[in-house]
N, CA and C atoms as an extended XYZ file, in Angstrom:
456
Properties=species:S:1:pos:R:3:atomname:S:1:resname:S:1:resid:I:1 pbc="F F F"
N        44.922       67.635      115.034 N   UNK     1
C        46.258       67.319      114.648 CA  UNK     1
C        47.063       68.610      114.570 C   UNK     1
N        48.251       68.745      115.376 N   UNK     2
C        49.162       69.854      115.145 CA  UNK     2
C        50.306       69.266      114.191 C   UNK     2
N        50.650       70.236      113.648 N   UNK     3
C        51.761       70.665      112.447 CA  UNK     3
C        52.960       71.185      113.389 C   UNK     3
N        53.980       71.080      112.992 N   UNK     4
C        55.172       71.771      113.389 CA  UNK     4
C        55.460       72.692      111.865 C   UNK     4
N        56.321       73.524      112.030 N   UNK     5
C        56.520       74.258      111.135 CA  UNK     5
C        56.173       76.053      110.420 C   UNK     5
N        56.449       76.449      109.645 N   UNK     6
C        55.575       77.286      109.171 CA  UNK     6
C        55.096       77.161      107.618 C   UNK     6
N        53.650       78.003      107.912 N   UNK     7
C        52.891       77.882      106.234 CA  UNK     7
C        53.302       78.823      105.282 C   UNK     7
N        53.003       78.524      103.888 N   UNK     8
C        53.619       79.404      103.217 CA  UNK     8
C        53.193       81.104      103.127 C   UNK     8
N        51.820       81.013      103.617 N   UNK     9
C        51.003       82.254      104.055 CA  UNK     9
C        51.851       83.618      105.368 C   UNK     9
N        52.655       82.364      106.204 N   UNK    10
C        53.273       83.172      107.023 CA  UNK    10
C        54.958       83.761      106.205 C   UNK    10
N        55.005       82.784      105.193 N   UNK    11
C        56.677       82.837      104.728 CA  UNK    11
C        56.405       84.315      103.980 C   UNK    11
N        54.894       84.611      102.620 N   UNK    12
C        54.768       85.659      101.919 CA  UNK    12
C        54.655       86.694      102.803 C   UNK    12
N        54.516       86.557      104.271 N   UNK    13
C        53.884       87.914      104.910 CA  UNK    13
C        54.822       88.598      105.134 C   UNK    13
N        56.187       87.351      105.814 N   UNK    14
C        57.378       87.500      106.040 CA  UNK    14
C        58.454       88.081      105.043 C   UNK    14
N        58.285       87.954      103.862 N   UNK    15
C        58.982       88.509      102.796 CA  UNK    15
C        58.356       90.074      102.598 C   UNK    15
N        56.391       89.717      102.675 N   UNK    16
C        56.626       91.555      102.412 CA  UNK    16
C        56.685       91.986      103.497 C   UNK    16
N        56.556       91.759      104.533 N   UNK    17
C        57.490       92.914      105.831 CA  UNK    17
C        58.310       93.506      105.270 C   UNK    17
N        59.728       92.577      105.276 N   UNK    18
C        60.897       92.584      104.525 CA  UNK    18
C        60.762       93.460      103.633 C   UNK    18
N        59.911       93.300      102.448 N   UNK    19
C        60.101       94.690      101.331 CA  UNK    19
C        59.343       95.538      102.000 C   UNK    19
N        58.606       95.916      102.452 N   UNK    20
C        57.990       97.526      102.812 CA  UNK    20
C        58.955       98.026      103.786 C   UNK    20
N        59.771       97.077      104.904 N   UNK    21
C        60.931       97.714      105.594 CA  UNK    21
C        61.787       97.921      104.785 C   UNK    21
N        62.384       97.382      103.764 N   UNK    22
C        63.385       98.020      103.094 CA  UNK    22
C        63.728       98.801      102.730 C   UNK    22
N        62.077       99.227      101.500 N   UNK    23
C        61.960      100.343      100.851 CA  UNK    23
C        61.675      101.646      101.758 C   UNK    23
N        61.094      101.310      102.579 N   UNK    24
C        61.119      102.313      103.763 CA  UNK    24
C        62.606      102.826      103.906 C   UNK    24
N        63.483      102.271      104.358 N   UNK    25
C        64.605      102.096      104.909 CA  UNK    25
C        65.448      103.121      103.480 C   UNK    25
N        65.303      102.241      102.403 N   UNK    26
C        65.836      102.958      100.717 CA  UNK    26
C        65.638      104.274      101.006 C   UNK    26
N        64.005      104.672      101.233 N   UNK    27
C        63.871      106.097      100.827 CA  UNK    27
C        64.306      106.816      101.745 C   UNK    27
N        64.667      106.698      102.799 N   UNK    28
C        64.787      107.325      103.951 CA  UNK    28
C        66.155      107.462      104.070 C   UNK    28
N        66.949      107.150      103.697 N   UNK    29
C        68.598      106.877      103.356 CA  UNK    29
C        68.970      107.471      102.416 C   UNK    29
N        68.022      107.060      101.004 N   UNK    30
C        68.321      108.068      100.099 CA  UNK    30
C        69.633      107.870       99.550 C   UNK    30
N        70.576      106.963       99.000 N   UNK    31
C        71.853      106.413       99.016 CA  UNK    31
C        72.371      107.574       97.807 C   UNK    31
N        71.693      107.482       96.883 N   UNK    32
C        72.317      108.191       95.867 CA  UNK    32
C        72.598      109.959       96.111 C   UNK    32
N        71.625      110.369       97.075 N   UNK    33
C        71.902      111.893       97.531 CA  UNK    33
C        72.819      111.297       98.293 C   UNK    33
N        73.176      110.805       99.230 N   UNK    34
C        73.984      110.781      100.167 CA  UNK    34
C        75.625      110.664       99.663 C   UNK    34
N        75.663      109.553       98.543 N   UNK    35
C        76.625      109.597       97.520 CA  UNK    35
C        77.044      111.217       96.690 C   UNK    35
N        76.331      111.681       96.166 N   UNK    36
C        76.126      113.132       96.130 CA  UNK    36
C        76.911      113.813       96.825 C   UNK    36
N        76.158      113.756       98.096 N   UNK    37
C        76.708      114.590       99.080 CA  UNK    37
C        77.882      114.420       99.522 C   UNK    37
N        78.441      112.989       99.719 N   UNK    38
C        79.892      112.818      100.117 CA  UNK    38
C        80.756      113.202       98.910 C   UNK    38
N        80.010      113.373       97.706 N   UNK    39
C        81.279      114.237       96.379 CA  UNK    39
C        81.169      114.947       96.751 C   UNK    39
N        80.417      116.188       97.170 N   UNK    40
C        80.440      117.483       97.051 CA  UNK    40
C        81.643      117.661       97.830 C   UNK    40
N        81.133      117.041       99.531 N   UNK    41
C        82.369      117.482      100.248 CA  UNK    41
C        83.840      117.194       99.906 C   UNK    41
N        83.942      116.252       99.469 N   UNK    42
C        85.362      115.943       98.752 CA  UNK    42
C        85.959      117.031       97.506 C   UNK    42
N        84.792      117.499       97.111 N   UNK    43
C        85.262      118.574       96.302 CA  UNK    43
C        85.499      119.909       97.125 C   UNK    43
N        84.594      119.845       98.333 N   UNK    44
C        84.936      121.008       98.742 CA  UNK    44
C        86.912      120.984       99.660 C   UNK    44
N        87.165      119.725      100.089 N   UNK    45
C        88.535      119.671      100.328 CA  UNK    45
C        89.615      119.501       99.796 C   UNK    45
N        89.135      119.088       98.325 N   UNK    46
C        90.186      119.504       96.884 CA  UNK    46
C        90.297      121.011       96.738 C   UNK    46
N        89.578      121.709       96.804 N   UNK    47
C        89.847      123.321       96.539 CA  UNK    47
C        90.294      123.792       97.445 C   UNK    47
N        90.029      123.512       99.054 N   UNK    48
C        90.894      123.809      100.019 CA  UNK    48
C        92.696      123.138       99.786 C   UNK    48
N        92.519      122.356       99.484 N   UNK    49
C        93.732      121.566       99.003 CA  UNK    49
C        94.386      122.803       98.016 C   UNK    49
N        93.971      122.782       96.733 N   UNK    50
C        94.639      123.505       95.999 CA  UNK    50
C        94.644      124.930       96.060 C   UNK    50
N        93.808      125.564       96.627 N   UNK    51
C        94.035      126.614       97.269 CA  UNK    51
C        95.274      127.088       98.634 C   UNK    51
N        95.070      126.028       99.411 N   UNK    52
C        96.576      126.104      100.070 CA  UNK    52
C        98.049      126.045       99.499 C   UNK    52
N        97.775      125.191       98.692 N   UNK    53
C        98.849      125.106       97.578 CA  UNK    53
C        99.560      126.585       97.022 C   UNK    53
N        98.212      127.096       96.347 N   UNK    54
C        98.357      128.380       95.333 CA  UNK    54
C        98.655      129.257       96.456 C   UNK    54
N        98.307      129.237       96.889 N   UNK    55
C        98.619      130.467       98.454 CA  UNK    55
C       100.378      130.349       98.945 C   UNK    55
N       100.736      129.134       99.344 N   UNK    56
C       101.957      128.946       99.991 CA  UNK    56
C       103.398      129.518       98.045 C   UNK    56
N       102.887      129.033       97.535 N   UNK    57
C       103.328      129.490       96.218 CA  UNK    57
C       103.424      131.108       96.272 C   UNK    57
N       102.588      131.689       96.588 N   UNK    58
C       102.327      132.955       96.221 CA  UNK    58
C       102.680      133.630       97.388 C   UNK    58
N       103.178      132.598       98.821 N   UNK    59
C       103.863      133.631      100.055 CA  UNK    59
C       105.085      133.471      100.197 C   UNK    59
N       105.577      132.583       99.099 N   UNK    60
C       107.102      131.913       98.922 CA  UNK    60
C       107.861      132.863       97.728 C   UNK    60
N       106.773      133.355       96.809 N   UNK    61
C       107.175      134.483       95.695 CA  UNK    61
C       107.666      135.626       96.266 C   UNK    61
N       109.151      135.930       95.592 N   UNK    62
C       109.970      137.409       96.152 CA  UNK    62
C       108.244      138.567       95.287 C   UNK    62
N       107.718      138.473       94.380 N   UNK    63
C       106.783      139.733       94.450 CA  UNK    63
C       105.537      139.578       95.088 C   UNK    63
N       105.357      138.553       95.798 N   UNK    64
C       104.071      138.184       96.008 CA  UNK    64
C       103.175      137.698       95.489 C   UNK    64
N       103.192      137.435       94.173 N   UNK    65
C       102.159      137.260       93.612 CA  UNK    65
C       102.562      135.976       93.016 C   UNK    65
N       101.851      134.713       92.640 N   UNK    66
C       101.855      133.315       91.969 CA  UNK    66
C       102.923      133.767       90.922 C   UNK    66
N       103.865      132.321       90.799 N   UNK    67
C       104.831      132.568       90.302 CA  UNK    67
C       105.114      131.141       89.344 C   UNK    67
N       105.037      131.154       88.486 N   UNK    68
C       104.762      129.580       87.506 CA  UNK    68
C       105.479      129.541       85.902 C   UNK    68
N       105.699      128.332       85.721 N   UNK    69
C       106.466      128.671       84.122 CA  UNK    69
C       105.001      128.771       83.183 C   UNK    69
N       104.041      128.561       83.356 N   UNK    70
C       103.068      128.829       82.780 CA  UNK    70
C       101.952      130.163       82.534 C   UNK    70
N       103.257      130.921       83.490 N   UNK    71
C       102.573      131.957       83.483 CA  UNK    71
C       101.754      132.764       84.676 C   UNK    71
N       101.344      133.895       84.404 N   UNK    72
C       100.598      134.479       85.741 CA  UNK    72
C        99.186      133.613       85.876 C   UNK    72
N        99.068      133.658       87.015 N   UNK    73
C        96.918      133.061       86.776 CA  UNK    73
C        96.186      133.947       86.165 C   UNK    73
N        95.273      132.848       85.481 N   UNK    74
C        94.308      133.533       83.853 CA  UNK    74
C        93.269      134.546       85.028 C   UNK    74
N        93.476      135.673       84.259 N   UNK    75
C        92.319      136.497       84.770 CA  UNK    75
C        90.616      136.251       83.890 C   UNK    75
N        90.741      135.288       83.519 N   UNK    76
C        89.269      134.577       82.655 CA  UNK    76
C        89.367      133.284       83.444 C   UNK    76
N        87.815      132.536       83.809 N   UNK    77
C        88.331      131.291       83.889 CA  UNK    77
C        88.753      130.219       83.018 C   UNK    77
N        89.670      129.928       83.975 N   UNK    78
C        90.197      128.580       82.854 CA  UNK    78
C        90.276      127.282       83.896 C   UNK    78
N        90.163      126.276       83.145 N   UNK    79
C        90.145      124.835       83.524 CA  UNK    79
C        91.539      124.131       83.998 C   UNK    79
N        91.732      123.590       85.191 N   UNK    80
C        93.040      123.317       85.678 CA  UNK    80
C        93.518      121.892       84.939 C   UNK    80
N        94.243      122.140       83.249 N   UNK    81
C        94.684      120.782       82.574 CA  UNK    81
C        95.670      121.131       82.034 C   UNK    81
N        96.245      119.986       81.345 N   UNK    82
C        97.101      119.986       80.969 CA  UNK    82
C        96.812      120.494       79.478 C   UNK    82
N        95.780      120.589       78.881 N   UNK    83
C        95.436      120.426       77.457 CA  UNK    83
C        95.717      121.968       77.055 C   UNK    83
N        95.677      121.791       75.488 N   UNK    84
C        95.600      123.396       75.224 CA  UNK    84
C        94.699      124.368       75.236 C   UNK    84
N        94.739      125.543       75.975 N   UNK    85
C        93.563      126.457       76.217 CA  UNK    85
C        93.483      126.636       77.363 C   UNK    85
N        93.648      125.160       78.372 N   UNK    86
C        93.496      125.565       79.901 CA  UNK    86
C        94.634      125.784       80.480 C   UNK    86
N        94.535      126.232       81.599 N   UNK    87
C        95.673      126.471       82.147 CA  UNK    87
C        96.570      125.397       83.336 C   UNK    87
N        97.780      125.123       82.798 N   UNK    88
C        98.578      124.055       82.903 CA  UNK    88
C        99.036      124.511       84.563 C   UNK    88
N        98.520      123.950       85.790 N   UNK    89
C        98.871      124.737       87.007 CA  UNK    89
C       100.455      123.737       87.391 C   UNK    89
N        99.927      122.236       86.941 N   UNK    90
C       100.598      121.576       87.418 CA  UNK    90
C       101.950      121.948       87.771 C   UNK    90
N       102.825      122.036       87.108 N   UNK    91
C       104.204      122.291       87.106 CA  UNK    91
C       104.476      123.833       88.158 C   UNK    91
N       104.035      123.856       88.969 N   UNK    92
C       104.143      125.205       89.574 CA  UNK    92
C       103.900      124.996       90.787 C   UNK    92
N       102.878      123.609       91.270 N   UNK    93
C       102.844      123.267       92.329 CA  UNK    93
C       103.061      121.892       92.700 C   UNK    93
N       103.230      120.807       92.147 N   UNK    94
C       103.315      119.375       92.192 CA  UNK    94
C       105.226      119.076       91.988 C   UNK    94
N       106.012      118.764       92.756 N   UNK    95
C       105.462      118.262       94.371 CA  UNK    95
C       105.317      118.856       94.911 C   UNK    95
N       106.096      120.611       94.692 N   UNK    96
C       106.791      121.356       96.051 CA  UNK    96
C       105.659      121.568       97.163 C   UNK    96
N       104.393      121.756       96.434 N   UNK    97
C       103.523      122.793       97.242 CA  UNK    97
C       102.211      121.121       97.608 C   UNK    97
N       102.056      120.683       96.860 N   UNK    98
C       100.871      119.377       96.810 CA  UNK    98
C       101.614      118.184       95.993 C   UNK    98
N       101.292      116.901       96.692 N   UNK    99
C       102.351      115.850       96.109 CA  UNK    99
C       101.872      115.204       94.901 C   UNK    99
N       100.059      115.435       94.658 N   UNK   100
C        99.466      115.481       93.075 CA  UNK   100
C        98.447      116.291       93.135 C   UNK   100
N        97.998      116.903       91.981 N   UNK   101
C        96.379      117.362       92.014 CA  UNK   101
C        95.060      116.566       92.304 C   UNK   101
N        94.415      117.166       92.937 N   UNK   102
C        93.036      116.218       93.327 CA  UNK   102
C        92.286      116.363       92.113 C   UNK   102
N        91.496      115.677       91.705 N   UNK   103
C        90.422      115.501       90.564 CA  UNK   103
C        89.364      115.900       91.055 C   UNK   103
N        88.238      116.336       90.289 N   UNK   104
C        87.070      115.959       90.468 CA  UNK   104
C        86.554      114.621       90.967 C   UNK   104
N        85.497      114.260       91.412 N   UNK   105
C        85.366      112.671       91.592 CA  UNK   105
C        84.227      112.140       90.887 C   UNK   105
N        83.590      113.556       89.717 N   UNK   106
C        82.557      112.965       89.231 CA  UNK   106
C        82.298      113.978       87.628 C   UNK   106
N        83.309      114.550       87.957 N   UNK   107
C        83.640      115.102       86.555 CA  UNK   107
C        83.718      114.381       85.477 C   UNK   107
N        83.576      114.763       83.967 N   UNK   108
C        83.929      113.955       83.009 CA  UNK   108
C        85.044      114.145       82.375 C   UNK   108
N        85.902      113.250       82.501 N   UNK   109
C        87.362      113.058       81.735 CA  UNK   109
C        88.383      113.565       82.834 C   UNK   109
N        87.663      113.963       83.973 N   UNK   110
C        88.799      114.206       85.519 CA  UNK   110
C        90.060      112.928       85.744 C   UNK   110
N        90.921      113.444       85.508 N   UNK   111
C        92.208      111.937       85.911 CA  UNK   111
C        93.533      113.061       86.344 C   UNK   111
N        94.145      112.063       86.488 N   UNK   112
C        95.586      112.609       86.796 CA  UNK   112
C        96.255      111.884       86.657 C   UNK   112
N        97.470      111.775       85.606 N   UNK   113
C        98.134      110.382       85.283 CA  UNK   113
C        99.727      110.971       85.497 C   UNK   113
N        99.957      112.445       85.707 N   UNK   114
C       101.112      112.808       85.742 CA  UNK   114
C       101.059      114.424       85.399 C   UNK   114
N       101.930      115.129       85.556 N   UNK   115
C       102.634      116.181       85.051 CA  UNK   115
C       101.820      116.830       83.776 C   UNK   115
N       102.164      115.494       82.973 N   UNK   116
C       101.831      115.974       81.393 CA  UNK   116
C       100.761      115.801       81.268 C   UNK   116
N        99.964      114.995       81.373 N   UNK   117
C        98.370      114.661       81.552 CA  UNK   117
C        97.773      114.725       82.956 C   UNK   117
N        96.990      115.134       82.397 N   UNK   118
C        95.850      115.528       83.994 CA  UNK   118
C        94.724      116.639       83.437 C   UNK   118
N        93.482      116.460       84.039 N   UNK   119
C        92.321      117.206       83.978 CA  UNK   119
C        91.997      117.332       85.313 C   UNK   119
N        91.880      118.067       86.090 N   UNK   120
C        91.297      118.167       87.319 CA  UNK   120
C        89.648      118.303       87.542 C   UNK   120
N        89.129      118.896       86.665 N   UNK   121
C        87.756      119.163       86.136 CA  UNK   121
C        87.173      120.625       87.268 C   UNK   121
N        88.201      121.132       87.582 N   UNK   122
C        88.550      122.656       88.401 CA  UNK   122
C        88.390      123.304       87.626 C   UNK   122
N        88.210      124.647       88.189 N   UNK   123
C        88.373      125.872       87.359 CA  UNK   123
C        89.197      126.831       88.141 C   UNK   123
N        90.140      127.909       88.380 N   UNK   124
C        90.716      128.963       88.277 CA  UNK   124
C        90.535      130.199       87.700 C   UNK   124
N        90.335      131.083       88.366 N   UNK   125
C        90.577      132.896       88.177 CA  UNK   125
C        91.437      133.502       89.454 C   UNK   125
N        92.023      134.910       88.733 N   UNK   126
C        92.579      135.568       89.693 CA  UNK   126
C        91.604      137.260       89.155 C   UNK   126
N        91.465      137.744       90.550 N   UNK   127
C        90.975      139.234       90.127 CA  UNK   127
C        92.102      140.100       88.834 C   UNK   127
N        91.056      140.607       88.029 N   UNK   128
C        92.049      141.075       87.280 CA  UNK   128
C        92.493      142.554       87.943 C   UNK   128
N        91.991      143.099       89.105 N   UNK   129
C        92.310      144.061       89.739 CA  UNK   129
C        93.649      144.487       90.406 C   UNK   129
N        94.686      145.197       89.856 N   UNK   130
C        96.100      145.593       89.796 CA  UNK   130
C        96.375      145.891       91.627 C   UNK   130
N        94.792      145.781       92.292 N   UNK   131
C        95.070      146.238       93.726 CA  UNK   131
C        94.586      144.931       94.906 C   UNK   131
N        93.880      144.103       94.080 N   UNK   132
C        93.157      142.245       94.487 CA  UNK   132
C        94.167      141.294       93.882 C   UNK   132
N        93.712      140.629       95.238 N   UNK   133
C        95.232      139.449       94.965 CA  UNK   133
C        94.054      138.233       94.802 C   UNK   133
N        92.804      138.327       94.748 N   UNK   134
C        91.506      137.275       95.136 CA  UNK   134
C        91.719      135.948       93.909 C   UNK   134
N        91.658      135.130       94.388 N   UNK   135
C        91.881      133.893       93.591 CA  UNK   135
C        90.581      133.233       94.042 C   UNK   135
N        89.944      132.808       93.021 N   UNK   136
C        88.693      132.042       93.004 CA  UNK   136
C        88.949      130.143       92.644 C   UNK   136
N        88.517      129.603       93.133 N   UNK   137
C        88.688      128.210       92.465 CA  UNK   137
C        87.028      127.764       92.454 C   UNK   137
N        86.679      127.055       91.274 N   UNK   138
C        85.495      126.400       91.436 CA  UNK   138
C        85.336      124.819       91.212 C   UNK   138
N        84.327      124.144       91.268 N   UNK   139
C        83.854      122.882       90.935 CA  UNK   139
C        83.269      122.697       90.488 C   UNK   139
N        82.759      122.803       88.919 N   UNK   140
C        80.956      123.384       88.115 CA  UNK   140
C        80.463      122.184       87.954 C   UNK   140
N        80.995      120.898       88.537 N   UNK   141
C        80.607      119.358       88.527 CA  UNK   141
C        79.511      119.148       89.774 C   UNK   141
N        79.963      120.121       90.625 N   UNK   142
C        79.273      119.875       91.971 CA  UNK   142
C        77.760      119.513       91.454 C   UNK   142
N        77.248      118.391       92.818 N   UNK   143
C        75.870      118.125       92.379 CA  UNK   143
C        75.046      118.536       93.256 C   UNK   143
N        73.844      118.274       93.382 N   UNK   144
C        72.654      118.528       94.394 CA  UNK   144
C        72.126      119.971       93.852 C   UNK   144
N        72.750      120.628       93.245 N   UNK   145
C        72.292      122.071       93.098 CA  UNK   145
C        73.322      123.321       93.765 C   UNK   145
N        74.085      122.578       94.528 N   UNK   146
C        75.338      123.474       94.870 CA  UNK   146
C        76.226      123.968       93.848 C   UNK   146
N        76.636      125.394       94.775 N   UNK   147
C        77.668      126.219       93.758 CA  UNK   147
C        78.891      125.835       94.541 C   UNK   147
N        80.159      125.429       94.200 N   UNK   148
C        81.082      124.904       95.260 CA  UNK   148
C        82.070      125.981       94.833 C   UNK   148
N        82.577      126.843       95.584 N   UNK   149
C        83.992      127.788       95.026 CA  UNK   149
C        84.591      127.860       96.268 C   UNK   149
N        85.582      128.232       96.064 N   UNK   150
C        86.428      129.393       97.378 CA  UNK   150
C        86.919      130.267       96.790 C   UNK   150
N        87.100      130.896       97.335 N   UNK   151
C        88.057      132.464       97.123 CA  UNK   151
C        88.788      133.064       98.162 C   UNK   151
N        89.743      133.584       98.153 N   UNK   152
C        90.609      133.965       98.772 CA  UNK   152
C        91.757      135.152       98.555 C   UNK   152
């Protein structure tokens, strides 16, 4: 007597295929490094971002050098916010130079809600050297084990 159909022996074999290809598939993909990795780079084109910014600012200045109601850039680092202690970049480049600040994308408390509020979860230095114009920006959020800066 033949059967049409399939047994349930072939349905379990069929399911773990299915999971050992998957998990195969999981580890090999690796989603959460890969997630990782697409922050990093996004952080690395926020600092290019705001670095072009700070630059066109600083080739538009009659002395050359960054020019802001907040002041010269901190020769210590400081954190690009609005809060007290860090240094408030916003108003020096938003709109003229960048139409908002980029955030971190995995920073904690990174937002941008305006002018007056905003954390970028950035950091900023300028050489304190009277003869270096070098402006550093960093990302200390970056993951995987990367150091993410530019300088310029």
């Amino acid at each position: 007597m033949s059967r049409k159909g399939i047994t349930i022996i072939e349905v379990v074999l069929g399911v773990a295929l299915f999971i050992v290809v998957a998990g195969i598939g999981l580890i090999t993909l690796n989603p959460g490094r890969q997630l990782a990795s697409a922050r990093n780079k996004e952080r690395q084109l926020h600092l290019n971002a705001l670095m072009l910014a700070v630059r066109q600012n600083v080739s538009e200045s009659i002395t050359g050098r960054f020019t802001c109601s907040s002041g010269a850039l901190p020769t210590s680092t400081k954190k690009m916010a609005s809060t007290a202690g860090d240094y408030n970049i916003a108003p020096c480049l938003v709109p003229q130079y960048i139409p908002m600040l980029p955030v971190d994308p995995g920073a904690s408390g990174a937002h941008y809600s305006g002018l007056a509020d905003y954390d970028t979860g950035y950091f900023i230095v300028q050489s304190s050297s009277t003869t270096s114009t070098l402006i550093t920006i960093t990302a200390p959020s970056a993951e995987l084990g990367q150091n993410i800066s530019l300088s310029r």
